[in-house]
C-alpha positions as CSV (number, residue, x, y, z in Angstrom):
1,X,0.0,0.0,0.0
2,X,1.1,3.6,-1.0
3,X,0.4,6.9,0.4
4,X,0.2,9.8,-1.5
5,X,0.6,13.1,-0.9
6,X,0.0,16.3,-2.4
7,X,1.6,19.0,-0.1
8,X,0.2,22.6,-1.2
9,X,2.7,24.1,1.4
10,X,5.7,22.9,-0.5
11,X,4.4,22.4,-3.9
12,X,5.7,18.6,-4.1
13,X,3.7,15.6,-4.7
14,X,5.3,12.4,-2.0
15,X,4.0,9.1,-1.7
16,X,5.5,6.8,0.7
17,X,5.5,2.6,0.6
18,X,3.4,2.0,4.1
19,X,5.6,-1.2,4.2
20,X,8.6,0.6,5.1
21,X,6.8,2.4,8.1
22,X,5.2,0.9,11.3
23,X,1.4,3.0,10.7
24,X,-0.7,0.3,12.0
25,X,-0.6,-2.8,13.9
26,X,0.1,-6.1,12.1
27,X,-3.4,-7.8,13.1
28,X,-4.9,-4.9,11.1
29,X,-5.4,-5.3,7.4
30,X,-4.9,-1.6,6.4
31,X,-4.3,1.6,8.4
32,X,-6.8,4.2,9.7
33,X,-7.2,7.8,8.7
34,X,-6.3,8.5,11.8
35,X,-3.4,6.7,12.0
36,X,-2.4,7.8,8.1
37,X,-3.2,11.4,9.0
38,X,-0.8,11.0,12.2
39,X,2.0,9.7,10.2
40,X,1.6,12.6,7.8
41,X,2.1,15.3,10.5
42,X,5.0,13.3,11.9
43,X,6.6,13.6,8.6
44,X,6.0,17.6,8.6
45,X,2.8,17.8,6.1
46,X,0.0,20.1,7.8
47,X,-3.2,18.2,7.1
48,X,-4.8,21.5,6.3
49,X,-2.8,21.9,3.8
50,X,-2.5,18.7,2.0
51,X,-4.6,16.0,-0.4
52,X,-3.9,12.5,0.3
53,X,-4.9,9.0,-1.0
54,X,-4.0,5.6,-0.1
55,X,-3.9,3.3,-3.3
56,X,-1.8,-0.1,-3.8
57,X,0.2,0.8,-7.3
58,X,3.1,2.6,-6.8
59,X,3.9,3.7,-9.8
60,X,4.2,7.0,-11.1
61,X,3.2,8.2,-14.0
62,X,4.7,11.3,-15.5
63,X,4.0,12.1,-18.6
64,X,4.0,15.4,-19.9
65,X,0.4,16.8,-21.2
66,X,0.2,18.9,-24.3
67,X,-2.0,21.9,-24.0
């Protein structure tokens, strides 16, 4: 599972890999929001000032529109 992050504060997009961090205990199946939200703060995003999703492909796409 991935989290993704789109921090209006610093104008970066972050996703992290939930595997590598200890957000919920191992008899749960997936994190809260409370718990995600918690682990987003610790990490220096201000909830206020953020969009976030949890989603289980981590790959980034990022290809360039043409207007």
């Amino acid at each position: 599972m991935y989290i993704t992050v789109l921090d209006f504060t610093e104008g970066r997009v972050f996703q992290y890999d939930v595997s590598t961090y200890e957000l919920y205990r191992v008899d749960e199946e997936y994190p809260t929001t409370q718990q995600i939200e918690d682990f987003l703060v610790g990490e220096g995003h201000r909830i206020n000032d953020c969009e976030w999703m949890s989603h289980s492909d981590g790959e980034i796409i990022t290809d360039k529109a043409e207007i």
